[in-house]
LOBA-691295 format. One line per field, with one value per residue: residue number from 1; residue in one letter; chain; x, y, z of N, C-alpha, C in turn. Coordinates in Angstrom, 1 decimal, decimal comma. Example, Ala and Ser with C-alpha at 12.3 -4.5 7.8 and 13.67 -1.06 7.14 Angstrom:
! LOBA-691295
resi c(1	2)
resn c(A	S)
chain c(A	A)
n.X c(13,2	12,8)
n.Y c(-5,7	-2,2)
n.Z c(7,8	7,1)
ca.X c(12,3	13,7)
ca.Y c(-4,5	-1,1)
ca.Z c(7,8	7,1)
c.X c(13,2	12,9)
c.Y c(-3,3	0,0)
c.Z c(7,8	7,9)
//
This chain:
! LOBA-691295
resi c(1	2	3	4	5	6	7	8	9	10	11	12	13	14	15	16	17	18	19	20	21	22	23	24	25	26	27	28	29	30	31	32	33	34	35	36	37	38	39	40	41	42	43	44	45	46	47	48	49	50	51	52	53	54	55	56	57	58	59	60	61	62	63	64	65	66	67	68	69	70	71	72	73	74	75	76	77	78	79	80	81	82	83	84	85	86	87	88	89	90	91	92	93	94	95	96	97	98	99	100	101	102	103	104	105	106	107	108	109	110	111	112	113	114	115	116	117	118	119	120	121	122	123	124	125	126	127	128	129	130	131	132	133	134	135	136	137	138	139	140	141	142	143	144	145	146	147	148	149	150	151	152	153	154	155	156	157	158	159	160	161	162	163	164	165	166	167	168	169	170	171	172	173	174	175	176	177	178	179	180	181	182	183	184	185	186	187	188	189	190	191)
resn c(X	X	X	X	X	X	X	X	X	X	X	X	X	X	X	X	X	X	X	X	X	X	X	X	X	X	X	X	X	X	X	X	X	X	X	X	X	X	X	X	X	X	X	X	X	X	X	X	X	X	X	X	X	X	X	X	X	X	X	X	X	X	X	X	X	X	X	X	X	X	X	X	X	X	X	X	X	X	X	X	X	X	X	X	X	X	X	X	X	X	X	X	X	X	X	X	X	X	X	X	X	X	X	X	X	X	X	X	X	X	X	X	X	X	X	X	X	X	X	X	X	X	X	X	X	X	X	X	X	X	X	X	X	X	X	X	X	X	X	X	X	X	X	X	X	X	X	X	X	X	X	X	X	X	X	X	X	X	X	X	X	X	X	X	X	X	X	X	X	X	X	X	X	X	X	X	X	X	X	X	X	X	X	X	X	X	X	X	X	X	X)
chain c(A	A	A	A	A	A	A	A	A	A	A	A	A	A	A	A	A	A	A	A	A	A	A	A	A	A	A	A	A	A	A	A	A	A	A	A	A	A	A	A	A	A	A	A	A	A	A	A	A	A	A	A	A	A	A	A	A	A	A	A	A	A	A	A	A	A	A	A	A	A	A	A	A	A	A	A	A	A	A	A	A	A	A	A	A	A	A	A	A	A	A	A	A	A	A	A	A	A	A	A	A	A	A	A	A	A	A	A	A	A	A	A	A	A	A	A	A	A	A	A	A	A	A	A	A	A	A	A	A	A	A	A	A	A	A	A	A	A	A	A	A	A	A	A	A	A	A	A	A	A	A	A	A	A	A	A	A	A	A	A	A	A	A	A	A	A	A	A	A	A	A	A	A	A	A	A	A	A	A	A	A	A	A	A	A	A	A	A	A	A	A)
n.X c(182,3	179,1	177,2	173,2	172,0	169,1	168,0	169,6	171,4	173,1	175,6	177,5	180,2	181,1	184,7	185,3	185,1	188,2	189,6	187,6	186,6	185,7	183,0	179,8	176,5	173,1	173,5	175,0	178,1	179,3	180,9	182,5	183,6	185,3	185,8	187,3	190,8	192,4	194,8	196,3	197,9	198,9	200,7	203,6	206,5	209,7	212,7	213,8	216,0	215,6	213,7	211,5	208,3	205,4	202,3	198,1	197,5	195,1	192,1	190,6	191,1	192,4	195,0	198,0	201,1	204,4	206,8	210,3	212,9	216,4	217,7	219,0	221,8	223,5	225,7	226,8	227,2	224,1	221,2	218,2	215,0	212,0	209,0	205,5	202,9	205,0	205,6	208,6	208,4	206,8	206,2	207,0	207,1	208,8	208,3	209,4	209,5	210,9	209,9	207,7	208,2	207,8	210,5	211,5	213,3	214,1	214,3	212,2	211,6	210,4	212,9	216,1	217,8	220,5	223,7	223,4	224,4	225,6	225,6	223,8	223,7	222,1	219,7	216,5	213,2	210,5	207,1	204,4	202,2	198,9	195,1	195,7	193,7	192,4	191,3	191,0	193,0	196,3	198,2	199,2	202,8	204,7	208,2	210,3	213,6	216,3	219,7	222,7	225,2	228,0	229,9	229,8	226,6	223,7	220,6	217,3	214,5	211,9	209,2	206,1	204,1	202,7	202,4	200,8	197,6	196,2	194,8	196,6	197,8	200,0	204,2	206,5	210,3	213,5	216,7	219,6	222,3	222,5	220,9	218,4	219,0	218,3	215,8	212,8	209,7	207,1	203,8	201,2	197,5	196,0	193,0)
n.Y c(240,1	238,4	236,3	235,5	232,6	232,5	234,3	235,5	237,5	239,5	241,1	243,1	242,6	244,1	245,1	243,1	243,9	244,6	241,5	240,1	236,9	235,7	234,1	231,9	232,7	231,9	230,9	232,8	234,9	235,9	238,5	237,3	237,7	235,7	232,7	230,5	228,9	231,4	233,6	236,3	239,0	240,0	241,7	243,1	243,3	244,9	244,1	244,7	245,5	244,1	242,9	242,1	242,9	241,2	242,4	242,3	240,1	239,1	237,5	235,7	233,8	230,8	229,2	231,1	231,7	232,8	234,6	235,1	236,6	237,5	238,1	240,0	240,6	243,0	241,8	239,2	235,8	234,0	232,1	232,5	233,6	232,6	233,5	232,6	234,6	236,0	233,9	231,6	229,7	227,4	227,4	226,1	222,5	220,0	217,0	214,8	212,0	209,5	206,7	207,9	210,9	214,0	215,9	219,0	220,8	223,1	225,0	226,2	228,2	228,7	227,7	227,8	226,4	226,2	227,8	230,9	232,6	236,2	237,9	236,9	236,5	234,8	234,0	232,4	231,8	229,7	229,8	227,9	228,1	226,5	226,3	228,5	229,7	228,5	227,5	225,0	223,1	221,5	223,6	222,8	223,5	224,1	224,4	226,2	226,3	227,8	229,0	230,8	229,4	229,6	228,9	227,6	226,6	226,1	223,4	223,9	221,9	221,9	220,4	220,3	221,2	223,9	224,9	226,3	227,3	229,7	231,7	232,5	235,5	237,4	237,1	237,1	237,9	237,2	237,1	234,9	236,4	238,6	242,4	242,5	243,7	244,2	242,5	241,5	240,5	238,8	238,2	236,1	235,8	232,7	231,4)
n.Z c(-9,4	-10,0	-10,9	-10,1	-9,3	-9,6	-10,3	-12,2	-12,6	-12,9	-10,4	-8,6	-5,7	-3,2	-2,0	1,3	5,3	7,1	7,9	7,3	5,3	2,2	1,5	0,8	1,3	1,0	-1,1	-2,6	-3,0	-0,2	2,2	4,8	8,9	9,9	11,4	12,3	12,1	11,5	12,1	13,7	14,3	17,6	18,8	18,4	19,8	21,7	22,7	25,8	28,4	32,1	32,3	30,0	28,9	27,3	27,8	29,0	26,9	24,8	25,4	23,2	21,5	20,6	20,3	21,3	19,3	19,2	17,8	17,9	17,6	17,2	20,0	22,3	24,3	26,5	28,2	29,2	28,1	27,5	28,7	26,9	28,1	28,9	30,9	31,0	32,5	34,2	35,9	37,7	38,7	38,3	35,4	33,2	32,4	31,4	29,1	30,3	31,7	34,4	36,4	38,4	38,6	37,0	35,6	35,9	33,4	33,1	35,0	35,9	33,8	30,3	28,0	26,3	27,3	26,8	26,8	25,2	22,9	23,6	21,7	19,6	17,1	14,8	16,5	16,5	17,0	17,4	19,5	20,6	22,3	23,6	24,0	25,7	27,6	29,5	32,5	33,6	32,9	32,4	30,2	26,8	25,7	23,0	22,0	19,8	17,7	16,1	17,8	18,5	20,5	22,9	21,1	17,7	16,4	16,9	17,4	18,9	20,6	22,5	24,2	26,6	29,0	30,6	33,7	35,4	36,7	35,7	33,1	30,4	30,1	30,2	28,8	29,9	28,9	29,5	30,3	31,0	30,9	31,4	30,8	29,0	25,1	22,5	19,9	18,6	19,1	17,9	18,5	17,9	17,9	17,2	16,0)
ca.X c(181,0	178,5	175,4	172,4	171,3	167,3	167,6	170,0	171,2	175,0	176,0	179,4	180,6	182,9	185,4	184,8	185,7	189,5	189,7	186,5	187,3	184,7	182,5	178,7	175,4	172,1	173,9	175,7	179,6	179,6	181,8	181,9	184,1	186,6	185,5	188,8	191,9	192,9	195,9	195,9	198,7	198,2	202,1	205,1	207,0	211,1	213,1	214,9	215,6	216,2	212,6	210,5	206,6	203,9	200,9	196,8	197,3	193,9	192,0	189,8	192,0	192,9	196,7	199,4	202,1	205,3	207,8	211,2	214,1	217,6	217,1	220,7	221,9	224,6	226,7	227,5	226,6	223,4	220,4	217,2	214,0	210,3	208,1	204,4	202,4	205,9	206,0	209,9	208,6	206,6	206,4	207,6	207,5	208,7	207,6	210,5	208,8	211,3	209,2	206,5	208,7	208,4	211,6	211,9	214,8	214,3	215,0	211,1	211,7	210,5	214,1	217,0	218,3	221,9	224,1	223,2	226,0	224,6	224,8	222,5	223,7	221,4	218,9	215,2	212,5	208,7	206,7	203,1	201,0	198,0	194,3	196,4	192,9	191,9	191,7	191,0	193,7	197,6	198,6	200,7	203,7	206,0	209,3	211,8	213,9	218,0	220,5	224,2	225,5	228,9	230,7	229,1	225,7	222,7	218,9	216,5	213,4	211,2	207,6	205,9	203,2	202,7	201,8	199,8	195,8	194,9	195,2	198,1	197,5	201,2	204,9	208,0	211,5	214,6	218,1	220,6	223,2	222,1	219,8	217,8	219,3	217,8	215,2	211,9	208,7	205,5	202,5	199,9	196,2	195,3	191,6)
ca.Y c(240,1	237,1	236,0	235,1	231,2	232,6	236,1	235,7	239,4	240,5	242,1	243,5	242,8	244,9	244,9	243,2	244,6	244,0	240,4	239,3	236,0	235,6	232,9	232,0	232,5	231,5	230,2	233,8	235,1	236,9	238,5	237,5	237,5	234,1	231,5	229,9	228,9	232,7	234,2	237,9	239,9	240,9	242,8	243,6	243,5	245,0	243,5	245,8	245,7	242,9	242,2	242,4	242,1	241,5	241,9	242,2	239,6	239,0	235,4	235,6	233,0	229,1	229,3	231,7	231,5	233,9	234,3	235,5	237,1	238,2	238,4	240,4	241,2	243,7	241,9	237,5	234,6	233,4	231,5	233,2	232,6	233,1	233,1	233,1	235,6	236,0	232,2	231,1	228,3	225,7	228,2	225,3	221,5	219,6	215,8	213,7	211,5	208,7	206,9	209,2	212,3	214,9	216,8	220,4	220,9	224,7	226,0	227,5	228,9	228,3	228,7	227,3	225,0	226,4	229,2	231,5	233,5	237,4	238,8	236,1	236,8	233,5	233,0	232,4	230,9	230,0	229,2	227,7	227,5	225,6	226,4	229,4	230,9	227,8	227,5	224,1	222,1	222,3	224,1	222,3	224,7	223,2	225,6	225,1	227,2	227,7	229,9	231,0	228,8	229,9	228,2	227,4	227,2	225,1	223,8	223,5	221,5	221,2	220,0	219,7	221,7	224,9	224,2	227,1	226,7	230,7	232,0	233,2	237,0	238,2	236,4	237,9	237,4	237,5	236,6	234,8	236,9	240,3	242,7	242,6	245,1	244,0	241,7	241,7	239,5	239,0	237,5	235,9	234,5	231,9	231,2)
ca.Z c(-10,1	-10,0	-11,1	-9,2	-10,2	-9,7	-10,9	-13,4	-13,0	-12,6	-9,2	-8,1	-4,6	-2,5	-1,0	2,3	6,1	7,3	8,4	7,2	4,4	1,2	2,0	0,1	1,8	0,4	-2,9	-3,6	-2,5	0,8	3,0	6,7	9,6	9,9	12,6	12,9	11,6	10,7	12,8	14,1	15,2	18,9	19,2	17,8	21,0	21,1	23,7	26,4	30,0	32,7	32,0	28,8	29,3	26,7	28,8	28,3	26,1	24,7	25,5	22,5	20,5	20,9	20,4	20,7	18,7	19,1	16,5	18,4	16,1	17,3	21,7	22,7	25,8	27,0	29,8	29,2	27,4	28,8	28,6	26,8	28,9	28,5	31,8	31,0	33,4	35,0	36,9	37,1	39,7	37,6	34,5	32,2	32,7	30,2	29,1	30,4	32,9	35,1	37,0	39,0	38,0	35,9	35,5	35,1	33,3	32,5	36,0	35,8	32,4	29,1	27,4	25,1	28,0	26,6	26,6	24,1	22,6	23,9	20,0	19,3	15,5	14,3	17,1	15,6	17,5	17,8	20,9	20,8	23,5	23,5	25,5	26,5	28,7	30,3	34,1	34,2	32,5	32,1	28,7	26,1	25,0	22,0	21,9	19,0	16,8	16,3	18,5	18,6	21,7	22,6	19,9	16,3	16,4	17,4	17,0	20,0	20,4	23,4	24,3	27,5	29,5	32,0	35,5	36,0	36,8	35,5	31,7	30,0	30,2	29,4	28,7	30,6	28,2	30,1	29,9	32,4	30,9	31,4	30,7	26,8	23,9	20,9	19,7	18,1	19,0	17,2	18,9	17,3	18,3	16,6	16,3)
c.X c(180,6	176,8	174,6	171,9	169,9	167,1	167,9	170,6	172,7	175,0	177,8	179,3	181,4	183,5	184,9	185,8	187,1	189,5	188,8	187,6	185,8	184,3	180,6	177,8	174,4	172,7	174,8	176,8	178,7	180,4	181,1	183,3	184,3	186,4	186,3	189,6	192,7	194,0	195,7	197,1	198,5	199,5	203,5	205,5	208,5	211,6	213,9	214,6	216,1	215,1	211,4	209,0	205,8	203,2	199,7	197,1	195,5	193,4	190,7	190,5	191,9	194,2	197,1	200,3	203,1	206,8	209,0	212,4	215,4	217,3	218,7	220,4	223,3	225,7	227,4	226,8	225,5	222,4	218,9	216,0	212,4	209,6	206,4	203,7	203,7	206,5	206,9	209,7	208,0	205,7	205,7	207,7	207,7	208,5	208,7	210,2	209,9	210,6	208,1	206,9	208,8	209,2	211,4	213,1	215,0	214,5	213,3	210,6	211,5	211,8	214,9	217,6	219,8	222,3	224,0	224,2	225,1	224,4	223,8	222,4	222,2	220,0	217,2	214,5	210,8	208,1	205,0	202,9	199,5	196,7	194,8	195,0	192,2	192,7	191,8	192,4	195,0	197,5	199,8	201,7	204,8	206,8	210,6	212,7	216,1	218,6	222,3	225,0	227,1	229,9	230,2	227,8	225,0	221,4	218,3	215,7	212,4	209,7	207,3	204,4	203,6	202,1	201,1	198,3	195,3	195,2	196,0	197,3	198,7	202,2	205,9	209,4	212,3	215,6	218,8	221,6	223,2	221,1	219,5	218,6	219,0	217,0	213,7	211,1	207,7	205,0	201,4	198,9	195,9	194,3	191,6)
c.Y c(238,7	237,2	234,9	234,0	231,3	233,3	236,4	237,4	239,8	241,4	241,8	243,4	243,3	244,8	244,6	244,0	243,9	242,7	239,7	238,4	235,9	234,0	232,8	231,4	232,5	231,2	231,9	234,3	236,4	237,4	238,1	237,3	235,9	233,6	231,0	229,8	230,2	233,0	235,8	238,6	240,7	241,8	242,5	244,2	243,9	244,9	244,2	245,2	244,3	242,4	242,6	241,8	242,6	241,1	242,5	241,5	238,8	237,5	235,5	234,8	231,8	229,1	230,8	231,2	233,1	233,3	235,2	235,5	237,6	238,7	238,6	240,7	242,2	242,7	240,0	237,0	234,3	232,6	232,3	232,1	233,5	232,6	233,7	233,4	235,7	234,9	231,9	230,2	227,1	226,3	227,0	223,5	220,6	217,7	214,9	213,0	209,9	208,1	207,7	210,3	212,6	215,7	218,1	220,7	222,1	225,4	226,7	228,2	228,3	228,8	227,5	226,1	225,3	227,5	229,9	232,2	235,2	238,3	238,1	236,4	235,8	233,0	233,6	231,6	230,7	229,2	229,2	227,5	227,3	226,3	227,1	230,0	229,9	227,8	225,8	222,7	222,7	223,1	223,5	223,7	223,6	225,3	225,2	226,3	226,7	228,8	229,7	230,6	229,4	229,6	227,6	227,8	226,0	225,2	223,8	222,7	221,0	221,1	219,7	220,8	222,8	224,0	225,2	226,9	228,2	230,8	232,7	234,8	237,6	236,8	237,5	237,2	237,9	236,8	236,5	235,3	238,3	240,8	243,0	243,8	245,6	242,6	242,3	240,1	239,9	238,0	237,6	235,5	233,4	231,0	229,4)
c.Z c(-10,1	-10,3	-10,3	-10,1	-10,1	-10,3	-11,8	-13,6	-11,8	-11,4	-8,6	-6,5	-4,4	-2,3	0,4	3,4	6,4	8,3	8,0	5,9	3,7	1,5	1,2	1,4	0,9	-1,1	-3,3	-2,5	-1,6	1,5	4,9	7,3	10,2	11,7	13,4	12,0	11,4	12,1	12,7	15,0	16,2	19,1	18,7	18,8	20,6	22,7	24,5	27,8	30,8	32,8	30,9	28,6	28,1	28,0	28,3	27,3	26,2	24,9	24,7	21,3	21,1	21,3	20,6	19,6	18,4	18,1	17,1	17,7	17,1	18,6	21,4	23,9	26,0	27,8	29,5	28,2	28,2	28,6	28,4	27,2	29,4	30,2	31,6	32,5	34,8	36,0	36,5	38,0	39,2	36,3	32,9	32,6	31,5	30,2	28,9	31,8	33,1	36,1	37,3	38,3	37,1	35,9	34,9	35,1	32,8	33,4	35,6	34,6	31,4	28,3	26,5	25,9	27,4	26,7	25,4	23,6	22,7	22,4	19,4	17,7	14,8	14,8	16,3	16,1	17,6	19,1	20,1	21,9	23,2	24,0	26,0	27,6	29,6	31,8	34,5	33,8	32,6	30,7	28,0	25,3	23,9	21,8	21,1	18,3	16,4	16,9	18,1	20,1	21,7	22,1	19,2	16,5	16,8	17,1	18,4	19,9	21,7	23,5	25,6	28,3	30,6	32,9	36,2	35,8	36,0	33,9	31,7	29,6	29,9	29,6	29,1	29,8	29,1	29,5	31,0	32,4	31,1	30,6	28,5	26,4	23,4	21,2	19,4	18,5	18,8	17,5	18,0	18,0	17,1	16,9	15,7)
//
């Protein structure tokens, strides 16, 4: 409820639509649909197979952001590893520059850079990508979280850029130790 500072005369607002955020036009509370900063669940992905694809991922956002829980595998210890739109040849570069070169030290892969332990009891990870739908620039990805390496445990933390020219349209999860079990991922856009 609010009163009008001309009219002077009590009115109830509704409930507004799902996503919209309360915001004031002409001096009185309105609802409208969120410009930016708000986040939006595009999938609740579950991880199986010797290759696990979100794809149509929507390019009506700024960021991604995936939130990666408990990746298992059936068969070794191995290395979990993200290829956006399936690219395992320059996928991933990360920002360790000697001289001219920049080293990819993910083997193509956005991934842990260690052996993961395949129950993955502990692993917990988030991936941002950046400008994910731009053609014309690289995209910055930061990749951090903690895993179960095969003895104790461990954190991660890497930052560096794709090397692809088109938009991120899906993310392929794999494993160098065999094929997915278990696992849960949830993609966000963030506007």
């Amino acid at each position: 409820a609010y009163s009008s500072a001309t009219a002077n005369t009590n009115t109830r607002l509704g409930i507004g639509s799902s996503g919209q955020v309360l915001t004031v036009s002409g001096g009185v509370p309105a609802w409208a649909t969120a410009t930016s900063g708000g986040m939006t669940l595009l999938a609740t992905h579950t991880l199986s197979g010797a290759t696990s694809t979100i794809s149509s991922i929507s390019g009506a956002y700024n960021r991604l952001m995936a939130f990666i829980e408990l990746p298992q595998n059936a068969t070794a210890d191995g290395n979990f590893r993200i290829a956006p739109n399936g690219d395992t040849n320059l996928a991933y570069l990360v920002g360790v520059k000697i001289a001219t070169t920049v080293y990819d030290v993910n083997g193509g892969y956005i991934s842990t850079n260690s052996t993961t332990n395949r129950s993955n009891v502990n692993f917990s990870a988030t991936l941002v990508i950046d400008n994910y739908t731009t053609t014309a620039t690289l995209k910055p990805v930061q990749y951090y979280g903690w895993y179960a390496p095969t003895s104790g445990s461990g954190q991660f933390m890497s930052s560096g850029v794709t090397a692809q020219s088109g938009a991120i349209t899906s993310l392929v999860f794999s494993n160098s130790g065999g094929n997915l079990t278990s696992g849960t991922v949830y993609l966000y856009g963030v506007k």
